[in-house]
Biotite code that builds the C-alpha atoms (Angstrom):
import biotite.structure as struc

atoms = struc.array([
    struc.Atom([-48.274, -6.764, -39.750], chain_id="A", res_id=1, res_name="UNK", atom_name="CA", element="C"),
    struc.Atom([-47.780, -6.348, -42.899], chain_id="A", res_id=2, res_name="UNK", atom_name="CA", element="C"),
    struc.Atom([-48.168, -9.640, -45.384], chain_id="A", res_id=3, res_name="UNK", atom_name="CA", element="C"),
    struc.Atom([-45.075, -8.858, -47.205], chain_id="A", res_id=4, res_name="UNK", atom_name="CA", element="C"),
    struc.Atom([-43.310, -9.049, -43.899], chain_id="A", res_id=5, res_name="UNK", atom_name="CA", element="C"),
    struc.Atom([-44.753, -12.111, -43.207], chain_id="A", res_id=6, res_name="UNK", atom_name="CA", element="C"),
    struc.Atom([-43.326, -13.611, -46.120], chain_id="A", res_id=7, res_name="UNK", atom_name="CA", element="C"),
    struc.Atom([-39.683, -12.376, -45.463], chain_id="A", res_id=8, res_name="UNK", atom_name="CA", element="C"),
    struc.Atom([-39.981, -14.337, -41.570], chain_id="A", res_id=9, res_name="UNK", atom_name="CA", element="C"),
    struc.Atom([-41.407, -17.206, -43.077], chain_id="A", res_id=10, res_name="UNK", atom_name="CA", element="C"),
    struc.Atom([-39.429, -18.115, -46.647], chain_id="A", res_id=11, res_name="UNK", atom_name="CA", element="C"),
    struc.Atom([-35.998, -17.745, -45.923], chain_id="A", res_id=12, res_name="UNK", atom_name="CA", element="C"),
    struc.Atom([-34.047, -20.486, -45.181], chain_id="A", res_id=13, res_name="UNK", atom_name="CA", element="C"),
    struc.Atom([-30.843, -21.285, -43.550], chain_id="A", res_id=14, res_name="UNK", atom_name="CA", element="C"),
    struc.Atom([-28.859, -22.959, -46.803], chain_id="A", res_id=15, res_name="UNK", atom_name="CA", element="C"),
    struc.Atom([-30.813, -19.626, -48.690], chain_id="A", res_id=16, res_name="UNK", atom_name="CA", element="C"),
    struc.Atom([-29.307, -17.247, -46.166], chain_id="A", res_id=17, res_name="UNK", atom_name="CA", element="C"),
    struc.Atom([-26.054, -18.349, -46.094], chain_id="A", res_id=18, res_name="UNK", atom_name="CA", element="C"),
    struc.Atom([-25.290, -18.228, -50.010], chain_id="A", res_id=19, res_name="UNK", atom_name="CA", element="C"),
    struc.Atom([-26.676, -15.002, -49.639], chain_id="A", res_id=20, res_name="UNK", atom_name="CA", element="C"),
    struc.Atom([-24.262, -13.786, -47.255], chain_id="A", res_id=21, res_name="UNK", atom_name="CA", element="C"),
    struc.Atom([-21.265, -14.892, -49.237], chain_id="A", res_id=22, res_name="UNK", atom_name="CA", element="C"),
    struc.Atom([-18.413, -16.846, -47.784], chain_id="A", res_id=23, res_name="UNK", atom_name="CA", element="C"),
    struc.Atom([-16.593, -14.115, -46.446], chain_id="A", res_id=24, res_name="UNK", atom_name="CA", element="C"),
    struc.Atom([-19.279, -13.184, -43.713], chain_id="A", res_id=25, res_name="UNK", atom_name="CA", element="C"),
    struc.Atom([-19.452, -16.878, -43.091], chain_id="A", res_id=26, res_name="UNK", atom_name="CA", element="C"),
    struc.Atom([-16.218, -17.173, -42.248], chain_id="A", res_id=27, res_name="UNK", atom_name="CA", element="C"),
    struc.Atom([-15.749, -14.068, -40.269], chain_id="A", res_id=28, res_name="UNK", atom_name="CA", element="C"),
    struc.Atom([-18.701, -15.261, -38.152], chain_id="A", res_id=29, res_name="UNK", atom_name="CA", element="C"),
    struc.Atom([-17.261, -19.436, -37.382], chain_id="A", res_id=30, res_name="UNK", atom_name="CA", element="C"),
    struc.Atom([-13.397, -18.586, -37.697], chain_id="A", res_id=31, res_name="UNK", atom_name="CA", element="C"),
    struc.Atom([-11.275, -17.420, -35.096], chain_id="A", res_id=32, res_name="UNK", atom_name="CA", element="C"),
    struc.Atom([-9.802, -13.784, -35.708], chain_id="A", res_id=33, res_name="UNK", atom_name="CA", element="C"),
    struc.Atom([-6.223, -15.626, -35.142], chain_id="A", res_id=34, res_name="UNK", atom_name="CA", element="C"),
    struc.Atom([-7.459, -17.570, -38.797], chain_id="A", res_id=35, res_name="UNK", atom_name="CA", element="C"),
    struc.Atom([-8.421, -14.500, -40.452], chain_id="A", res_id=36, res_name="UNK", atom_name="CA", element="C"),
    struc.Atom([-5.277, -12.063, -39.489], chain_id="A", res_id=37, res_name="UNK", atom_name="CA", element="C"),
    struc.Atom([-7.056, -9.711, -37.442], chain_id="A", res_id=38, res_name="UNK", atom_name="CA", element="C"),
    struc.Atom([-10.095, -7.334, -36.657], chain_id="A", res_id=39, res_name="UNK", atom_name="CA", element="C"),
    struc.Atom([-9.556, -5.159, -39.146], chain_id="A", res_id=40, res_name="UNK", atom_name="CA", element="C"),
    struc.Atom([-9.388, -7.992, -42.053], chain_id="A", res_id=41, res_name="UNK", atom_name="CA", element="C"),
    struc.Atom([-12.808, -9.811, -40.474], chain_id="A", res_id=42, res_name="UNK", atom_name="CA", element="C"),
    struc.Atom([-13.979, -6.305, -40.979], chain_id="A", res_id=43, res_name="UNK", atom_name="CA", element="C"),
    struc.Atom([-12.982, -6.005, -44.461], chain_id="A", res_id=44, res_name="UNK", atom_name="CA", element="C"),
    struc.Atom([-14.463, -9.749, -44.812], chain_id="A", res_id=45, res_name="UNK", atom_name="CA", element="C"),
    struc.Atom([-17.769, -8.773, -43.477], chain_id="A", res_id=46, res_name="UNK", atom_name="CA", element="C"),
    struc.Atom([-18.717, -5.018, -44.887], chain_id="A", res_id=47, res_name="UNK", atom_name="CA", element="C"),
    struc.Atom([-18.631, -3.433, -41.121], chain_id="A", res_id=48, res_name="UNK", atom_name="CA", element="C"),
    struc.Atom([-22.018, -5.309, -40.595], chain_id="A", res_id=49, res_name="UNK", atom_name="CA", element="C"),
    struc.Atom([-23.018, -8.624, -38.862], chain_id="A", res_id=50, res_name="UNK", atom_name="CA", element="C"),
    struc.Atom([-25.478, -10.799, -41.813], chain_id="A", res_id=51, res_name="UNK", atom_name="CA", element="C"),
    struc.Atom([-28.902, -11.182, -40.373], chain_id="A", res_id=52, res_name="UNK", atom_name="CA", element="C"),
    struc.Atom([-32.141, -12.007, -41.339], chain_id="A", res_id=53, res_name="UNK", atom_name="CA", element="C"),
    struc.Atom([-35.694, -11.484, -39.911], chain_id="A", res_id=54, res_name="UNK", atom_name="CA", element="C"),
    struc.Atom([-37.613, -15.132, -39.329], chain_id="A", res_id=55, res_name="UNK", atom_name="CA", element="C"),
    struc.Atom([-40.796, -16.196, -37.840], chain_id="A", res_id=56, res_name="UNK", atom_name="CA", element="C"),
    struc.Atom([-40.821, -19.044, -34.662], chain_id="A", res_id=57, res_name="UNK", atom_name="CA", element="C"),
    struc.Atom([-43.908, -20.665, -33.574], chain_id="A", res_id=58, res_name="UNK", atom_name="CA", element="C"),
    struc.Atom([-43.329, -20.707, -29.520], chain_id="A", res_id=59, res_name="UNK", atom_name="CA", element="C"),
    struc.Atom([-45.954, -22.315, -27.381], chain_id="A", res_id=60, res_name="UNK", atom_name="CA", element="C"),
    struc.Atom([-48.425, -21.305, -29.523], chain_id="A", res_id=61, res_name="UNK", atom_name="CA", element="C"),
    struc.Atom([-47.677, -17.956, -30.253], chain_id="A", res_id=62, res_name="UNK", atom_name="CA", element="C"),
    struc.Atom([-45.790, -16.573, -33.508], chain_id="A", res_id=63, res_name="UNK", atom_name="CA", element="C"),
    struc.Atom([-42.456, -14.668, -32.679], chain_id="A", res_id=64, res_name="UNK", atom_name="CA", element="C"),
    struc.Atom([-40.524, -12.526, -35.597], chain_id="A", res_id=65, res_name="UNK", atom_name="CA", element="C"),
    struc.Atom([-37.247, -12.053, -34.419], chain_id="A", res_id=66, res_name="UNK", atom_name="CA", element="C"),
    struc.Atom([-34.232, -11.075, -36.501], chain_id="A", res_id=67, res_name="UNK", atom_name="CA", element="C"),
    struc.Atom([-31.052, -13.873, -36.165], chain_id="A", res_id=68, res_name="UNK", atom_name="CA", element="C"),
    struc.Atom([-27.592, -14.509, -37.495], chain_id="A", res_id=69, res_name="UNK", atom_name="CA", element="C"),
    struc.Atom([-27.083, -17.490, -39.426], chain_id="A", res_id=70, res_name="UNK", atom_name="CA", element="C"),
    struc.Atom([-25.011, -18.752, -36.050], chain_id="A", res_id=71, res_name="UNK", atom_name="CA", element="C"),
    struc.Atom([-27.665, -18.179, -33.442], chain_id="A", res_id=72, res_name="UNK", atom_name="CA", element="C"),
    struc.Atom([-29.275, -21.107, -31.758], chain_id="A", res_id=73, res_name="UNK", atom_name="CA", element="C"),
    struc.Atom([-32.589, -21.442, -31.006], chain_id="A", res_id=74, res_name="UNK", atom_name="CA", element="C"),
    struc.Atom([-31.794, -21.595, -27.035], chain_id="A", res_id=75, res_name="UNK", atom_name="CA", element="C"),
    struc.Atom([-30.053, -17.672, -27.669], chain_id="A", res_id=76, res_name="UNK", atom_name="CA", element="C"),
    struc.Atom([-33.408, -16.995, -29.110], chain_id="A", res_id=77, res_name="UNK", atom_name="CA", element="C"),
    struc.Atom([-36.015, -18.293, -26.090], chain_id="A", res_id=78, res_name="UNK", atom_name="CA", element="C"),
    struc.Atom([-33.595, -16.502, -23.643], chain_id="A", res_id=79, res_name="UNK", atom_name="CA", element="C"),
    struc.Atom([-32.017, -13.634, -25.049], chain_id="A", res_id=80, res_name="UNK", atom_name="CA", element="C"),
    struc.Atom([-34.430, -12.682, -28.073], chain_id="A", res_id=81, res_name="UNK", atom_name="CA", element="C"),
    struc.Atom([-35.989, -9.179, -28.412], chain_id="A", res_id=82, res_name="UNK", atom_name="CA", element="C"),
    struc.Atom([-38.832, -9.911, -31.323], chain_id="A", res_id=83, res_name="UNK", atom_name="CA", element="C"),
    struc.Atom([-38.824, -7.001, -33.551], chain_id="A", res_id=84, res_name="UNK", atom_name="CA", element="C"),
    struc.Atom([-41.739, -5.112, -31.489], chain_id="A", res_id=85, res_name="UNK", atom_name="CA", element="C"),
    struc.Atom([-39.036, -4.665, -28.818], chain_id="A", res_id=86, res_name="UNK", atom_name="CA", element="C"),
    struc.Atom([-40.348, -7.464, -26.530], chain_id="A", res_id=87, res_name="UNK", atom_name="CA", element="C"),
    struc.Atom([-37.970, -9.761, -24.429], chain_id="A", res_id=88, res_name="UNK", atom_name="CA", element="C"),
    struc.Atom([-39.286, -13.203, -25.296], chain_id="A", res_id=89, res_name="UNK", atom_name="CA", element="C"),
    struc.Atom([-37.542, -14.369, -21.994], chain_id="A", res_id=90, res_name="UNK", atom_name="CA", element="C"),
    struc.Atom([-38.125, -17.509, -21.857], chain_id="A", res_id=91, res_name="UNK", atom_name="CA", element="C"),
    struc.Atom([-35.896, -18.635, -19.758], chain_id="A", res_id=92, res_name="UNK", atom_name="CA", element="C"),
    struc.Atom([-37.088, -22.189, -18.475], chain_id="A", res_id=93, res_name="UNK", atom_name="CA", element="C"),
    struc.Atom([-34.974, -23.998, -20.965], chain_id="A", res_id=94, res_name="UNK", atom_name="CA", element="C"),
    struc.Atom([-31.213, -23.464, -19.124], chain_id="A", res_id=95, res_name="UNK", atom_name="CA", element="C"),
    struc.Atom([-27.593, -23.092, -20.558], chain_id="A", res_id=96, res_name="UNK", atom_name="CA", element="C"),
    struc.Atom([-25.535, -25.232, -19.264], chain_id="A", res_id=97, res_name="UNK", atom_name="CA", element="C"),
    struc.Atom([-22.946, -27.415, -21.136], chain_id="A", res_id=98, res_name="UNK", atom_name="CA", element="C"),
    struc.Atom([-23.881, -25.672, -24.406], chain_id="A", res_id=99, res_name="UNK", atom_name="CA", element="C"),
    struc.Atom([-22.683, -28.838, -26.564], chain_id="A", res_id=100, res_name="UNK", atom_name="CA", element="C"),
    struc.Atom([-25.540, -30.884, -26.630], chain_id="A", res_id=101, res_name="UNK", atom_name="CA", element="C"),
    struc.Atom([-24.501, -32.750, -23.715], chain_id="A", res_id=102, res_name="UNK", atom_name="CA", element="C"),
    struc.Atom([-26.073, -32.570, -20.402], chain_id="A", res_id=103, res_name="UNK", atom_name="CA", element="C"),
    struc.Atom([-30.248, -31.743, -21.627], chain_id="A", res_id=104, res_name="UNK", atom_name="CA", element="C"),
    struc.Atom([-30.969, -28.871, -19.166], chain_id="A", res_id=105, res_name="UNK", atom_name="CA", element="C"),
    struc.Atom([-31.736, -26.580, -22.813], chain_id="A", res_id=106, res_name="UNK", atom_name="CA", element="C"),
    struc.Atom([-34.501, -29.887, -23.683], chain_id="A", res_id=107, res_name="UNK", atom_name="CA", element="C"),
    struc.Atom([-37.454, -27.846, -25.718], chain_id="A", res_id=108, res_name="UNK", atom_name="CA", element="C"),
    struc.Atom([-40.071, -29.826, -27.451], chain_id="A", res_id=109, res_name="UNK", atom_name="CA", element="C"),
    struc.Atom([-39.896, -29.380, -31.703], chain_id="A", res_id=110, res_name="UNK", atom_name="CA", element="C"),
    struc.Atom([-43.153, -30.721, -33.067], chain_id="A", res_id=111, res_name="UNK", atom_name="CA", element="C"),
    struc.Atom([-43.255, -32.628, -29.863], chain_id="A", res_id=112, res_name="UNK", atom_name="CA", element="C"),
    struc.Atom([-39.835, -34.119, -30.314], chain_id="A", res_id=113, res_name="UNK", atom_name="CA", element="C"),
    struc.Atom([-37.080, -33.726, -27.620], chain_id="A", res_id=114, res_name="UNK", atom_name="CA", element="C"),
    struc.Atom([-34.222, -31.214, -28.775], chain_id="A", res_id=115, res_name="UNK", atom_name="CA", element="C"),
    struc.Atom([-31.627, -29.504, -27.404], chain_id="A", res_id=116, res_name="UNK", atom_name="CA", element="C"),
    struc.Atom([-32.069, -26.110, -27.903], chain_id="A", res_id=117, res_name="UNK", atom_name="CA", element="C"),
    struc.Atom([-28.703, -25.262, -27.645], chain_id="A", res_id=118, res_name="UNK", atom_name="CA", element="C"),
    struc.Atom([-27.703, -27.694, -30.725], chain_id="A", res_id=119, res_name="UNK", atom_name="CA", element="C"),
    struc.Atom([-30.688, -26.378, -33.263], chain_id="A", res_id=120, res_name="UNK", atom_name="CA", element="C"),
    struc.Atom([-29.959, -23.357, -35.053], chain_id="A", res_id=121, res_name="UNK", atom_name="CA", element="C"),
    struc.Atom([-32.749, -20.856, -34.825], chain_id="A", res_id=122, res_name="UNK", atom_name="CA", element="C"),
    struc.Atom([-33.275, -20.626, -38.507], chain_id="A", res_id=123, res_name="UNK", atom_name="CA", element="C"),
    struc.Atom([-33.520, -24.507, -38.618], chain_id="A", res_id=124, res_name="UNK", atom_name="CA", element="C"),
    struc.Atom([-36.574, -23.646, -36.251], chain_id="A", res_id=125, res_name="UNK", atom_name="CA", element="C"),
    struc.Atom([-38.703, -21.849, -38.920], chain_id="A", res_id=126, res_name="UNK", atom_name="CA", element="C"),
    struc.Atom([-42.297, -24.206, -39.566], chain_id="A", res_id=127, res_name="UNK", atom_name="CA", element="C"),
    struc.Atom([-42.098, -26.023, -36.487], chain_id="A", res_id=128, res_name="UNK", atom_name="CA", element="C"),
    struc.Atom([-44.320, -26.426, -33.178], chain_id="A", res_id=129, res_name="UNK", atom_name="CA", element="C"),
    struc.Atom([-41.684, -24.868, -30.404], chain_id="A", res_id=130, res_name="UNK", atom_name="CA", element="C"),
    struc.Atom([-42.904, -25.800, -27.113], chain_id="A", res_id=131, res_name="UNK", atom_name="CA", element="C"),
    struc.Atom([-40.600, -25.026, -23.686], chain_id="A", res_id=132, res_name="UNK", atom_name="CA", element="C"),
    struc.Atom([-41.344, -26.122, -20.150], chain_id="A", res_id=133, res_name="UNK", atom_name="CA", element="C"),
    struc.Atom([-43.695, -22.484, -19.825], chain_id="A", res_id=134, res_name="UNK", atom_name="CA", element="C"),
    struc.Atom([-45.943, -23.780, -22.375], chain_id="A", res_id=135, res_name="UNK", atom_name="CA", element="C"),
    struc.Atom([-46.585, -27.226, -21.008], chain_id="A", res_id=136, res_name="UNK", atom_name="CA", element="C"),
    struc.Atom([-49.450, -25.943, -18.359], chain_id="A", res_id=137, res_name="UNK", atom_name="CA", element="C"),
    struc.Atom([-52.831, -25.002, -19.424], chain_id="A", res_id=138, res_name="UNK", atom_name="CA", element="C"),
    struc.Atom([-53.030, -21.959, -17.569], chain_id="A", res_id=139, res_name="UNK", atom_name="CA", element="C"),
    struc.Atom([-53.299, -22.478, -13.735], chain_id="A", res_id=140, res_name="UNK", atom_name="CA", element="C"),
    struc.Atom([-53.453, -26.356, -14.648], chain_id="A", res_id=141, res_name="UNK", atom_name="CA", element="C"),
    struc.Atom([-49.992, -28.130, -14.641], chain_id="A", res_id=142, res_name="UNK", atom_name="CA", element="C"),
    struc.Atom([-49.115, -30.791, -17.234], chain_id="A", res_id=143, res_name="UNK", atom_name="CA", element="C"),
    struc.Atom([-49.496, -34.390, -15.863], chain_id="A", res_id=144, res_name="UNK", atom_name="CA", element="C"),
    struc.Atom([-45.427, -34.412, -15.470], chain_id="A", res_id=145, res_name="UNK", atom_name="CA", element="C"),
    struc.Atom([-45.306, -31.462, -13.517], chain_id="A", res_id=146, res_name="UNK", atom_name="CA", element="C"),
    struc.Atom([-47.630, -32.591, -11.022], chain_id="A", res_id=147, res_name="UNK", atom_name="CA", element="C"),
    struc.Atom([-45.633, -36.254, -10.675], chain_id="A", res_id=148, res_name="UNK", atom_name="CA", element="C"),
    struc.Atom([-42.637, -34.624, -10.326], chain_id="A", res_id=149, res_name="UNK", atom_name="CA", element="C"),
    struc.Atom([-44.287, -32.209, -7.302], chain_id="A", res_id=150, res_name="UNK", atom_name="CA", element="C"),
    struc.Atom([-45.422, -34.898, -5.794], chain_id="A", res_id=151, res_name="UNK", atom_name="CA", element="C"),
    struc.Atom([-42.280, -37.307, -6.100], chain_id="A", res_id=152, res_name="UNK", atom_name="CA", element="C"),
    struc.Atom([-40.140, -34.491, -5.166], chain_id="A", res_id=153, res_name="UNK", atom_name="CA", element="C"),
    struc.Atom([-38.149, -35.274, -8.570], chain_id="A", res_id=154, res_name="UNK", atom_name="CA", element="C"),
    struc.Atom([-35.665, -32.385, -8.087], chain_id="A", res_id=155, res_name="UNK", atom_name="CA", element="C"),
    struc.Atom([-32.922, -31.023, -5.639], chain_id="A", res_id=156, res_name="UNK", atom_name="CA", element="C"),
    struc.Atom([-31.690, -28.455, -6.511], chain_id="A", res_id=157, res_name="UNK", atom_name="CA", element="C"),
    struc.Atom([-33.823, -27.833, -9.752], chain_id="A", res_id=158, res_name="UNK", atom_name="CA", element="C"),
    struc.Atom([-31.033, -26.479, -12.106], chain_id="A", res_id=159, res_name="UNK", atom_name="CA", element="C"),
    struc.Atom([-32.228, -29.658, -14.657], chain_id="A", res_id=160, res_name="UNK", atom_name="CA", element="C"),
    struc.Atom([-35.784, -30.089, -13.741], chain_id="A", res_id=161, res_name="UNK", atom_name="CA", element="C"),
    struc.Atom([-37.215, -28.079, -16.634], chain_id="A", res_id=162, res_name="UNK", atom_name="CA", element="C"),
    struc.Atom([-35.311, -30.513, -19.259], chain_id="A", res_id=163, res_name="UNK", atom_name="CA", element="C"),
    struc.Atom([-36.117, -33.778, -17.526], chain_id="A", res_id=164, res_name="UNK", atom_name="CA", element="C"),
    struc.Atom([-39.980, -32.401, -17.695], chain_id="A", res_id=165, res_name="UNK", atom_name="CA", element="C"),
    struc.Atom([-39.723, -31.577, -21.414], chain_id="A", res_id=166, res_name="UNK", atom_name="CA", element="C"),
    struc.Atom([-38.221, -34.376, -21.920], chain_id="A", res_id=167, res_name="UNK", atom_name="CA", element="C"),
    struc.Atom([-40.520, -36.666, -19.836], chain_id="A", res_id=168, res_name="UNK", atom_name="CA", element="C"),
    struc.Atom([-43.596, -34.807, -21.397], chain_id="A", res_id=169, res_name="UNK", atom_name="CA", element="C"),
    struc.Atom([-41.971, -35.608, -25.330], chain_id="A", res_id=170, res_name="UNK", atom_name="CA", element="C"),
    struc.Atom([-41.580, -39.150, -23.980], chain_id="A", res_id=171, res_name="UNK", atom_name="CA", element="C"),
    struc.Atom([-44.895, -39.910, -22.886], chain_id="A", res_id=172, res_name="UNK", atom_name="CA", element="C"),
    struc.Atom([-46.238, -38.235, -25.949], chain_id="A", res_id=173, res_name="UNK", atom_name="CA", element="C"),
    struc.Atom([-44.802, -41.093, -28.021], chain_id="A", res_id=174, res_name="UNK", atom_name="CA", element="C"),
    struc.Atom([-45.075, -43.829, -25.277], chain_id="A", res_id=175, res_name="UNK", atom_name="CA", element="C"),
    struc.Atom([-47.589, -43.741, -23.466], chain_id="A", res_id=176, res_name="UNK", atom_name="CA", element="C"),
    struc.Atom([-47.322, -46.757, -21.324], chain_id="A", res_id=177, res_name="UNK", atom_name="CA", element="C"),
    struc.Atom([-43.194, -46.933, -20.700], chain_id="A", res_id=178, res_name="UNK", atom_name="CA", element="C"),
    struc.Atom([-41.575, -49.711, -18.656], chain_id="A", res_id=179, res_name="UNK", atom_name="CA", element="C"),
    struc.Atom([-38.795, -48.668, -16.375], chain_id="A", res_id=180, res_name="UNK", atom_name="CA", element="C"),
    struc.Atom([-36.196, -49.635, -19.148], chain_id="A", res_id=181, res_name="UNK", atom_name="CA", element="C"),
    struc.Atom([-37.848, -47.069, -21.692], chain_id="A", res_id=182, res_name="UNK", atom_name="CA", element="C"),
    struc.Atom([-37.959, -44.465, -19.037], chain_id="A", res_id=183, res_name="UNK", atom_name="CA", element="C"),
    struc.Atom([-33.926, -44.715, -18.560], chain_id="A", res_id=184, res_name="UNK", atom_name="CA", element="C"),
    struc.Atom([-33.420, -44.961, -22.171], chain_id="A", res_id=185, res_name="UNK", atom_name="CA", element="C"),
    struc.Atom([-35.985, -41.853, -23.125], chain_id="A", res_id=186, res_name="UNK", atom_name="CA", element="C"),
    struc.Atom([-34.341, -39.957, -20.727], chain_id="A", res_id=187, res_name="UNK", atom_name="CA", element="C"),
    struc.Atom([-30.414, -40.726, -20.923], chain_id="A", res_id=188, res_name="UNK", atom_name="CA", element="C"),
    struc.Atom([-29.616, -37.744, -22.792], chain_id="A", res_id=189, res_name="UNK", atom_name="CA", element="C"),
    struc.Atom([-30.587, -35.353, -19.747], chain_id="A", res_id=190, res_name="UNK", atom_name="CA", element="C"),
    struc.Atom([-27.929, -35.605, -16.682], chain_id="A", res_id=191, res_name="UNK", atom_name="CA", element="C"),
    struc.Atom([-28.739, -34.575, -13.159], chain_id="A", res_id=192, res_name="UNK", atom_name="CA", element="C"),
    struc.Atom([-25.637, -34.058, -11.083], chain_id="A", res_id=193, res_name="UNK", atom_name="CA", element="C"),
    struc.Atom([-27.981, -34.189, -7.577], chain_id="A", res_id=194, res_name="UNK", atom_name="CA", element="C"),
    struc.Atom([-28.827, -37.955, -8.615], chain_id="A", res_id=195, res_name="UNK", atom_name="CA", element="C"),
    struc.Atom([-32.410, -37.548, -8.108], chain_id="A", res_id=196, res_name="UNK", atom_name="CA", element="C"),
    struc.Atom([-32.846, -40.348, -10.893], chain_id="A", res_id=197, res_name="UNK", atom_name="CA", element="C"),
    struc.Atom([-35.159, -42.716, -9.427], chain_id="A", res_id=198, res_name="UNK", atom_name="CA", element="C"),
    struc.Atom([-37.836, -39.865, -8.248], chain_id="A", res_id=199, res_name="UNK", atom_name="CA", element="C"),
    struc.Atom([-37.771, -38.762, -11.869], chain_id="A", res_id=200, res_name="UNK", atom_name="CA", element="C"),
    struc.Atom([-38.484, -41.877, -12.767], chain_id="A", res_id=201, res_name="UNK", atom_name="CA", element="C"),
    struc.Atom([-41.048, -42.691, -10.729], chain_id="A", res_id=202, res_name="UNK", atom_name="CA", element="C"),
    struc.Atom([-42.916, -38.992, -11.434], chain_id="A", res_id=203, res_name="UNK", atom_name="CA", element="C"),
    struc.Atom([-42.901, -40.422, -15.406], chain_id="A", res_id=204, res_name="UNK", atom_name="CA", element="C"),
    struc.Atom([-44.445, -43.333, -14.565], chain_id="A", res_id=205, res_name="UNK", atom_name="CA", element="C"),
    struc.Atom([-47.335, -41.746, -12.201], chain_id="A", res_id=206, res_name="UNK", atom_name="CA", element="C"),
    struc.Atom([-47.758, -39.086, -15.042], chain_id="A", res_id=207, res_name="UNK", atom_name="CA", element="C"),
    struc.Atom([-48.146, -41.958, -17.666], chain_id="A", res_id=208, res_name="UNK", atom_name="CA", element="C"),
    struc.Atom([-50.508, -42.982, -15.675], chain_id="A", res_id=209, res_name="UNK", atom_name="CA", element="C"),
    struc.Atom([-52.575, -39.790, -15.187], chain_id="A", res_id=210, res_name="UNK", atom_name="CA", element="C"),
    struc.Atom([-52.327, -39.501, -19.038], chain_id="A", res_id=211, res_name="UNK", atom_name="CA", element="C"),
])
């Protein structure tokens, strides 16, 4: 790959970008077409082309270049993304569900952080350790949290697991000794409609303990 390519992935930014663009395409792209009149004045706003840019996302450990609109969310990425060698990043462990930060079934790992993937803004990404529920095992070796959860059977009917792991792994990576209390509380912001709460719970504490 060329280094001057490199460069392009790496530098931009998303404030950079978007006074770049100019305030027409940034409207046309948030707004409505009732706001703007119609198509054909979001057309005349925008050139007859959708502003992108070409950026560069560390992803359990590997380096994707994808090209994004200033709108797309890091979730669209992991799922949807083609990087610009024409491969499907597919990714698809990290779920959309309530798409408004809400329910934690999109829960990646940002230099080991919890985040909703759906909520972060794939140019926000750029620079930062990206690490989804397929990166957690070491090859044929599952991460501590998968194998508590296994063996509490902490899921029904799975649809949240891989967001309670994430977010079970990013919680035991900054406490590594939790009482029941900081369990609930590190994982409140992920919702399992089968109620399988307790197992979870008890999977995070065996894994703390493994760890």
């Amino acid at each position: 790959m060329p280094e001057k390519e490199k460069k392009q992935g790496t530098n931009i930014s998303r404030r950079n970008f978007l006074k770049g663009v100019g305030t027409g395409t940034v409207a046309a792209t948030v707004a409505p077409s009732v706001l703007i009149g119609s198509e054909k004045a979001a057309d005349a706003q925008t050139g007859d082309a959708v502003a992108s840019a070409t950026i560069q996302l560390n992803i359990n450990g590997e380096t994707y270049q994808v090209e994004v609109e200033a709108r797309t969310t890091l979730l669209t990425v992991l799922r949807d993304g083609i990087d610009t060698g024409g491969n499907n990043i597919d990714l698809t462990g990290a779920k959309l569900i309530c798409d408004r930060g809400e329910c934690g079934g999109c829960t990646v790992m940002v230099d080991g952080k919890s985040v909703y993937a759906c909520m972060m803004l794939a140019m926000d990404a750029q620079g930062k350790q990206i690490t989804t529920v397929e990166g957690l095992a070491d090859g044929e070796n599952l991460h501590p949290v998968q194998e508590a959860f296994i063996k509490h059977d902490a899921l029904m009917c799975g649809f949240c697991t891989p967001g309670f792991v994430v977010a079970s792994a990013a919680l035991l990576g900054e406490n590594a000794n939790p009482t029941l209390e900081e369990i609930k509380i590190g994982l409140s912001g992920n919702t399992c409609r089968c109620g399988t709460y307790p197992f979870i719970f008890d999977a995070v504490k065996t894994a703390s303990q493994k760890m």
